[in-house]
N, C-alpha and C positions, 0 to 999 in steps of 0.2 A: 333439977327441973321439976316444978310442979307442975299440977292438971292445967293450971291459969295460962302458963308459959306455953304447953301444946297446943292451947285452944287458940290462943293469940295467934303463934305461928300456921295454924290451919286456917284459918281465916283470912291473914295476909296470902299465904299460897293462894289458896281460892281465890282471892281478888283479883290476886295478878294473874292467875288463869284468864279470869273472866275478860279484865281488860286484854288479853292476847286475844283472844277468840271474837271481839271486839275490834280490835284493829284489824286484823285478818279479812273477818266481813265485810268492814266497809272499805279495805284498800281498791285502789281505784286499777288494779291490776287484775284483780278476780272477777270484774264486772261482766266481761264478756262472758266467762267463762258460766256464773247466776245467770244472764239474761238466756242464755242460751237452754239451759236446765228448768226455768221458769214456762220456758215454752214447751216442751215436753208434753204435757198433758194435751196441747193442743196438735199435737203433730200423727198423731192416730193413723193407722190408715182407713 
């Protein structure tokens, strides 16, 4: 394995990280759970 071959597979990792962290965010399951935490700032007493 050379440097080219570690660089490649870091990258692809990375990617597919990003794409999970991506789906994640926008699944339609977590919503409530964002809209809820978005409000926060406004809930003060």
């Amino acid at each position: 394995m050379d440097v080219t071959t570690l660089r490649i597979a870091a990258t692809v990792v990375s990617f597919i990280t990003f794409v999970g962290i991506l789906v994640w965010a926008f699944s339609s399951r977590n919503k409530a759970q964002f809209d809820e935490a978005a409000q926060l700032p406004f809930q003060q007493d």
